[in-house]
N, C-alpha and C positions, 0 to 999 in steps of 0.2 A: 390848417393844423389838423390832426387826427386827433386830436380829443378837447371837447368842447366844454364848457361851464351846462353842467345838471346830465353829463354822459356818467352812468354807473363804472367804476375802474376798479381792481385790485393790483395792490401794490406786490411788488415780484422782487425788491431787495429790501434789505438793508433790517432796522427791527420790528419793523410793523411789515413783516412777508407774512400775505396769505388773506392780512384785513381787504375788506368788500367796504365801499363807501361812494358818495355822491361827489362830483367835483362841483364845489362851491365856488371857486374862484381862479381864472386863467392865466396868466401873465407870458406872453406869446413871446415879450422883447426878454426876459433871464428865462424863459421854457421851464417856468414852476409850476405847479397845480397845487389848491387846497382843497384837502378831500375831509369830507363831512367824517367826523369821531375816531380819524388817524392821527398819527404823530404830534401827539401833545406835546406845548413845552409850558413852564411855569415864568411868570412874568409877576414882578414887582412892583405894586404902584401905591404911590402917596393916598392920601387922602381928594379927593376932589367933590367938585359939586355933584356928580353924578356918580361917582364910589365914595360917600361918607365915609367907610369902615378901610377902606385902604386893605392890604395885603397882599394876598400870593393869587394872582388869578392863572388859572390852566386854559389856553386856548387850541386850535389849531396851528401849527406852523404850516408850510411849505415843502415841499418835498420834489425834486426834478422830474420833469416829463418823462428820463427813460427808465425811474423806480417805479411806473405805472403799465397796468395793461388793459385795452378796454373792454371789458362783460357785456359779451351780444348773447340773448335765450342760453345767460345762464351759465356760460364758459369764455375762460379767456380768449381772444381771437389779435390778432394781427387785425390791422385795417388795410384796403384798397382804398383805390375811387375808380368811379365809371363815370359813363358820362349818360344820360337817358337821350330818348329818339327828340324828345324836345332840348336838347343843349345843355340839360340842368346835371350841375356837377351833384357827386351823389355817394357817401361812403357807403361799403359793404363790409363782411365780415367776410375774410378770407378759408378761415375754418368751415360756415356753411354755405356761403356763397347769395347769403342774404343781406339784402337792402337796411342800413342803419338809419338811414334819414328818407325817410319816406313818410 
C-alpha cells in the first residue's frame, strides 16, 4: 500500500480538506485510514467500569484511502516505488523525486 500507519497525510476531500495529521490506524482489507485530530464523530456510551460518568465521547472515525494524500518535505506528493541496487522495494515522492522509506 502507499500509505502506512505513522506516514504524515492531508486529506483532499470531503469536510475536513486541507487538515494535516498522523495516520494512527490502517485497514488495507475496506482501504480506511485513521488520521490523528480529523473527522470527528460523537458516540454515546452507558456508564461502565472504565467511563463511570457515561456520555457523549468525540473520537476519531475513518475516512477512505482516496480522501487522503501523502506529505513528503512538506507538500502533498503522489507516491511511486523503485526498487534499490539491493532488491529492497522503496516508496519515493513523485513530486521531488525523493526516497520516502529510507
Amino acid at each position: 500500500m502507499k500509505i502506512k500507519a505513522g506516514d504524515m497525510v492531508e486529506v483532499i476531500s470531503g469536510d475536513d480538506k486541507g487538515k494535516q495529521g498522523k495516520v494512527l490506524n490502517f485497514n488495507p482489507k475496506s482501504q480506511r485510514v485513521v488520521i490523528e485530530g480529523v473527522n470527528f464523530i460523537k458516540r454515546h456510551s452507558k456508564p461502565s467500569q472504565q467511563n463511570q460518568q457515561g456520555g457523549i465521547i468525540e473520537r476519531e472515525a475513518s475516512l477512505h484511502i482516496s480522501s487522503v494524500m501523502l506529505v513528503a518535505s512538506g507538500k502533498k506528493t503522489k507516491v511511486g516505488y523503485r526498487f534499490l541496487d539491493n532488491g529492497k522495494k522503496v516508496r519515493f515522492s513523485k513530486k521531488t523525486n525523493e526516497d520516502i522509506d529510507s
